[in-house]
ROMAR-289976 format. One line per 5 residues: number of its first residue (from 1); their letters; for each residue x, y, z of C-alpha. Coordinates in steps of 0.1 Angstrom, whole numbers, plus 5000, padded with zeros to 4 digits. Layout:
# ROMAR-289976
NUM> A> X:Y:Z  ...
END
This chain:
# ROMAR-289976
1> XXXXX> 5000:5000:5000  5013:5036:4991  5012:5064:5019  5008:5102:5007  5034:5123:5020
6> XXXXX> 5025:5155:5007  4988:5162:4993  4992:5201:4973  4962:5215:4951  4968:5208:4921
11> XXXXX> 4968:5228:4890  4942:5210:4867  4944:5231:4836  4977:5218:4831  4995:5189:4814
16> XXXXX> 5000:5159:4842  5028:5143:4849  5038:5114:4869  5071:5111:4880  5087:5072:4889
21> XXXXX> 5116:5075:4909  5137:5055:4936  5153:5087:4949  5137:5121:4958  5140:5143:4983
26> XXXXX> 5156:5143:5011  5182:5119:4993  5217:5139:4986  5227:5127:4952  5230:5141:4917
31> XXXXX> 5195:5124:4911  5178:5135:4931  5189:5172:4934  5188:5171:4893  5150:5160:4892
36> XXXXX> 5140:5182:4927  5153:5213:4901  5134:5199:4868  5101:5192:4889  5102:5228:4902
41> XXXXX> 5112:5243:4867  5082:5222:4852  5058:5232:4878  5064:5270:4869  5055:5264:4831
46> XXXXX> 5021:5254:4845  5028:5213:4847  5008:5194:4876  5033:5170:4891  5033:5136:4910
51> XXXXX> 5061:5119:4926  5056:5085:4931  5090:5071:4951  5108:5043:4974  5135:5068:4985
56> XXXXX> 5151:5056:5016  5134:5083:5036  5103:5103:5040  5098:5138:5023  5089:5158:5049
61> XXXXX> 5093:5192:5030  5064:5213:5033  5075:5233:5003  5057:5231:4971  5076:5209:4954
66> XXXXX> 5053:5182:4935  5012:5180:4940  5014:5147:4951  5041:5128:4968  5036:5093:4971
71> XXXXX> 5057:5065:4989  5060:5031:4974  5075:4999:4989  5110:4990:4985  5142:4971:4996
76> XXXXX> 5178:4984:5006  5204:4969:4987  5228:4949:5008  5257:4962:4995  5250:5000:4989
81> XXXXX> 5222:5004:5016  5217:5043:5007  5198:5026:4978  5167:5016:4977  5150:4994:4948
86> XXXXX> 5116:4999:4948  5093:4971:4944  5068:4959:4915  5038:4979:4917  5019:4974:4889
91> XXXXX> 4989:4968:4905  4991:4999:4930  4997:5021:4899  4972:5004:4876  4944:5017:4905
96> XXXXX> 4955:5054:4915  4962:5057:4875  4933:5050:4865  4911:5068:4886  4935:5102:4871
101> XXXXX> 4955:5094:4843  4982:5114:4837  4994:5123:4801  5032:5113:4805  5051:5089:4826
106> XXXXX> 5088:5103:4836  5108:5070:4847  5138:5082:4865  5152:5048:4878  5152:5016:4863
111> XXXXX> 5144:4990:4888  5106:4967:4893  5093:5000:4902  5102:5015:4870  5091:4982:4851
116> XXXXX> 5058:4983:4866  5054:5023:4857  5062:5017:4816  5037:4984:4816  5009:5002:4831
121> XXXXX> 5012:5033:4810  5012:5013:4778  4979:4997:4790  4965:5030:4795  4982:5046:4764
126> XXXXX> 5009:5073:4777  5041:5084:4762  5067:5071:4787  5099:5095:4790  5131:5076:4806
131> XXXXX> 5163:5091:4818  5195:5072:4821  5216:5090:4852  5238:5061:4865  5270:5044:4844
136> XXXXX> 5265:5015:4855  5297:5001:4835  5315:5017:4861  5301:5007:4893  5298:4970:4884
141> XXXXX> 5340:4974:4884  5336:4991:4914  5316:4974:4934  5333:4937:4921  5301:4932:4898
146> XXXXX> 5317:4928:4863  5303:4892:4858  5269:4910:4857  5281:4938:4832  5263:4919:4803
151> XXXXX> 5233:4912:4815  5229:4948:4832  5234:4957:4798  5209:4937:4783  5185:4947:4805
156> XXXXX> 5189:4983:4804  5187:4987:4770  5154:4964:4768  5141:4994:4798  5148:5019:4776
161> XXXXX> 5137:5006:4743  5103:5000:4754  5099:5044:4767  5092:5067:4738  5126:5084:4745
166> XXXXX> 5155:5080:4769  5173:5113:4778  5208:5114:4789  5226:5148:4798  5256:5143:4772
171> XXXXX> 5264:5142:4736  5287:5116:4739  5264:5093:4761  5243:5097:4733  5267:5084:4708
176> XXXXX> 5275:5056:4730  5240:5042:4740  5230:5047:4701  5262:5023:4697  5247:4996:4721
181> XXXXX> 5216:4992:4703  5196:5020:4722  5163:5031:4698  5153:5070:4707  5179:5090:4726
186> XXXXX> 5178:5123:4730  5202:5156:4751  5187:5171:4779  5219:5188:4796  5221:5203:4829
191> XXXXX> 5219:5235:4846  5230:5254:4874  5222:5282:4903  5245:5311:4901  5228:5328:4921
196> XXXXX> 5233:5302:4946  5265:5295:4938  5288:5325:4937  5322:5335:4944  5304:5363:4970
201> XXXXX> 5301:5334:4991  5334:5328:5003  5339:5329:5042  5371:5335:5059  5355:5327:5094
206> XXXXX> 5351:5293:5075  5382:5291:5058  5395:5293:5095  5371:5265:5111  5396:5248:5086
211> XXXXX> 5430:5255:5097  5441:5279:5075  5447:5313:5065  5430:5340:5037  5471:5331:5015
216> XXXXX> 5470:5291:5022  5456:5267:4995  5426:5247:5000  5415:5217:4980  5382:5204:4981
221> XXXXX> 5362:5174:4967  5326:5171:4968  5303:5140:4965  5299:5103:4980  5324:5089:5003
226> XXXXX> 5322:5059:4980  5341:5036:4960  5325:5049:4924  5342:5081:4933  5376:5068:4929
231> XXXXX> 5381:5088:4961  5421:5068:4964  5437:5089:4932  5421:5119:4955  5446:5113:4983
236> XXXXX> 5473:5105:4962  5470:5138:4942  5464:5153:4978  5497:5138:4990  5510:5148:4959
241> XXXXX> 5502:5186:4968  5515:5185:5001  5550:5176:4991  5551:5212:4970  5525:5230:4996
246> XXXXX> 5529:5215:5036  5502:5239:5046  5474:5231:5023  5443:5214:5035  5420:5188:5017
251> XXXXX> 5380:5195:5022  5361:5167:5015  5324:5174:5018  5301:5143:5017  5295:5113:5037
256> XXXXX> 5291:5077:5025  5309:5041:5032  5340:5048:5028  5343:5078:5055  5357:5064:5083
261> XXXXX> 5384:5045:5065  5394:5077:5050  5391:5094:5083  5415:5068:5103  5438:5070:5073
266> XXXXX> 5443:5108:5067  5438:5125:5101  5451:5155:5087  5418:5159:5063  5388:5182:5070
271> XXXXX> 5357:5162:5068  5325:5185:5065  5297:5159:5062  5266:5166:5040  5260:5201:5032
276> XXXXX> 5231:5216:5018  5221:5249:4996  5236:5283:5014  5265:5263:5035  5271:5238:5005
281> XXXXX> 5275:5270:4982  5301:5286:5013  5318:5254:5009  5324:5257:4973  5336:5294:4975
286> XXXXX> 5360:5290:5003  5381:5266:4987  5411:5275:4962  5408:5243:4936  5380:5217:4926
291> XXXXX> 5394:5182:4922  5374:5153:4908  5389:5122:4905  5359:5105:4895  5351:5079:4867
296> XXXXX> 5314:5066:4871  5296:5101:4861  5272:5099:4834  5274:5139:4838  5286:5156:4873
301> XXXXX> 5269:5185:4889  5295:5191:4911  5319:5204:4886  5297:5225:4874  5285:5239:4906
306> XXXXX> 5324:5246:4914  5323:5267:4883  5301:5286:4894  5319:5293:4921  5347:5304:4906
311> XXXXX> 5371:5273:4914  5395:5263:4889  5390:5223:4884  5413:5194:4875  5389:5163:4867
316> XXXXX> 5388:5135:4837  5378:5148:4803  5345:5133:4800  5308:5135:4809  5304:5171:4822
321> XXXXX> 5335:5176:4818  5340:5172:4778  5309:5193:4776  5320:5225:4797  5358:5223:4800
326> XXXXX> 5385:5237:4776  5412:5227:4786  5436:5254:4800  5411:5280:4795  5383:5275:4826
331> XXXXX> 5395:5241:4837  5423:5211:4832  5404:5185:4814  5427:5152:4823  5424:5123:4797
336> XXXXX> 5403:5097:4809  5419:5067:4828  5457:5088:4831  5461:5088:4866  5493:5097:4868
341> XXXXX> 5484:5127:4843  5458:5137:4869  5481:5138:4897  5509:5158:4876  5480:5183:4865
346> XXXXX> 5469:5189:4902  5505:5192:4914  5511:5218:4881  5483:5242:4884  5488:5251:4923
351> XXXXX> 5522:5264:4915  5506:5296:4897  5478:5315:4917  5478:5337:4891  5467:5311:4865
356> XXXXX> 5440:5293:4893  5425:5324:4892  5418:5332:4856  5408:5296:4854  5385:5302:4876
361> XXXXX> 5369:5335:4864  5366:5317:4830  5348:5289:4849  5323:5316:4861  5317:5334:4827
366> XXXXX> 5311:5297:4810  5289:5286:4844  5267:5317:4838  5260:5303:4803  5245:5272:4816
371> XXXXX> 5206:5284:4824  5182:5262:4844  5156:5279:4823  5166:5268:4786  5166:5231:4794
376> XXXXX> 5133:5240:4811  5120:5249:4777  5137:5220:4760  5120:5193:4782  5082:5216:4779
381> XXXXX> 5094:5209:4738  5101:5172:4745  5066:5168:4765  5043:5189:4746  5052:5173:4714
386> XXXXX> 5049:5135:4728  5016:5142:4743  5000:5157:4715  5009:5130:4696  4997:5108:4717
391> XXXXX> 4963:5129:4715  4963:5127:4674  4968:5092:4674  4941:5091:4699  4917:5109:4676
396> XXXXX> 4923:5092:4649  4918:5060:4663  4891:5069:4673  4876:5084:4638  4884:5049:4624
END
């Protein structure tokens, strides 16, 4: 049985849409914070929203964020118990579905829960939008899973094929799923706050919390704690820095299952923990360089909220990366895999503060370029034109 979390008015002249995720809000992921900023964006061109979730915890934000929020059964994974899968819930949809249909389904995840949403909306005949947000090539190396790679792959790209389109936030993802035998795949790319994120934001009282002063350098890395994150070349470039700079200080602000390893192994590290809108931004704007050693992204917020922020940035050239770095111009863009070429380009750029710095004011200037609003208008394009012709097809079945 479902439980309503949030019950909003809801704005019937619009277009309906019902949203199929395992992760909303509260979680703290790319995700989640992505879709939170698309389901607001959508909601101001006049879209009525439902959320229909098996997050790992209850939204109790009484903001206006969807119409309807509503909690599904699910199951923690064992061995990344952030996660949770939701369960088949064909049935359950079937009944609230039919007594309101909506005219799109938005699939954000691709477990039973996800299954059971694209059946049921091809019973009731709604477009079905799917977005692919985890590389899931990656984690199964990660996480000791390669003899599944295969069969994950299979299976994903049967999901997919059976939507009416699967977005993904990159050009090159797109060439690359169209390669595996994906059908319909189309850009949607990301955007960010700079109003949130700003370089006004910089606090010396925090810079201090930290250990160090207005002239000394501070590094910071923001995301999970976890294995995907190849948070190990992190430390190693870190190490790296300190041989060059002994008074620099590594921020790391996140939390996850590898913390406390990384806490008992590197004492001298400043662990912030989650952080959130205003003090997440303050994070981002009191550090000095933006490291991401990471290999799993199908895009990367992060990098592009540390642009905003005015940090120069050493990360792998790929995902949102290719798509927003020139390389020594706002950013070092590292080729992907060269580990040793990322630790060379982190020790490199701190030896010129004059060079961080225009790195980072061109990181600004291209961040300011990346509106919220125009990929609001893109995905209104994407809707309007599925559900209309859903409508047409409609009629004329009907005329027949």
């Amino acid at each position: 049985m479902y439980e309503t979390v949030l019950d909003l008015p809801i704005n019937s002249g619009a277009y309906k849409i019902a949203v199929v995720t395992e992760t909303w809000l509260p979680d703290i992921n790319g995700v989640a914070l992505t879709l939170a900023n698309m389901v607001r964006g959508m909601k101001q061109k006049g879209y009525a929203i439902d959320v229909y979730y098996s997050s790992t915890k209850h939204n109790e934000n009484t903001d206006l964020i969807a119409d309807h929020e509503f909690l599904l059964p699910g199951f923690k994974l064992p061995f990344y118990k952030e996660v949770k899968v939701g369960l088949p819930a064909k049935h359950t949809l079937k009944k609230m579905w039919g007594e309101n249909l909506p005219d799109v389904v938005l699939v954000v995840t691709e477990g039973p829960l996800g299954t059971s949403a694209i059946k049921v909306a091809h019973k009731f005949g709604i477009p079905v939008v799917s977005e692919f947000h985890t590389n899931f090539d990656q984690y199964c190396r990660y996480y000791h899973l390669g003899f599944l790679l295969g069969l994950t792959r299979r299976y994903l790209r049967r999901f997919h094929n059976k939507t009416d389109i699967t977005l993904v936030p990159t050009r090159v993802l797109q060439d690359e799923l169209h390669s595996q035998g994906y059908d319909n795949v189309g850009v949607l790319s990301r955007g960010v706050d700079t109003e949130l994120f700003h370089p006004s934001r910089r606090d010396n009282a925090l810079r201090k919390s930290w250990g160090i002063n207005e002239d000394d350098l501070a590094v910071i890395f923001v995301g999970r704690l976890a294995a995907e994150k190849n948070l190990p070349l992190a430390v190693k470039a870190f190490q790296a820095i300190k041989t060059r700079d002994p008074k620099a200080r590594f921020i790391l602000v996140g939390d996850g299952p590898m913390r406390q390893t990384l806490e008992i192994e590197n004492p001298d590290f400043i662990f912030c923990g989650v952080k959130k809108k205003e003090a997440l931004a303050r994070h981002y704007a009191s550090a000095d360089l933006f490291i991401s050693p990471s290999m799993s992204e199908t895009f990367g917020n992060t990098l592009i909220e540390a642009m905003a922020s005015n940090l120069p940035s050493v990360s792998f050239n790929y995902a949102a990366t290719q798509e927003n770095i020139t390389h020594g111009v706002n950013g070092i863009a590292v080729p992907f895999g060269d580990n040793e070429g990322f630790i060379q380009a982190v020790v490199e750029i701190i030896t010129s503060k004059s060079y961080m710095k225009k790195l980072g004011m061109q990181a600004r200037e291209k961040a300011e370029e990346l509106s919220w609003n125009s990929i609001y208008d893109k995905f209104d394009v994407i809707l309007s034109e599925l559900i209309e012709e859903e409508i047409e097809c409609d009629q004329l079945f009907r005329t027949t």
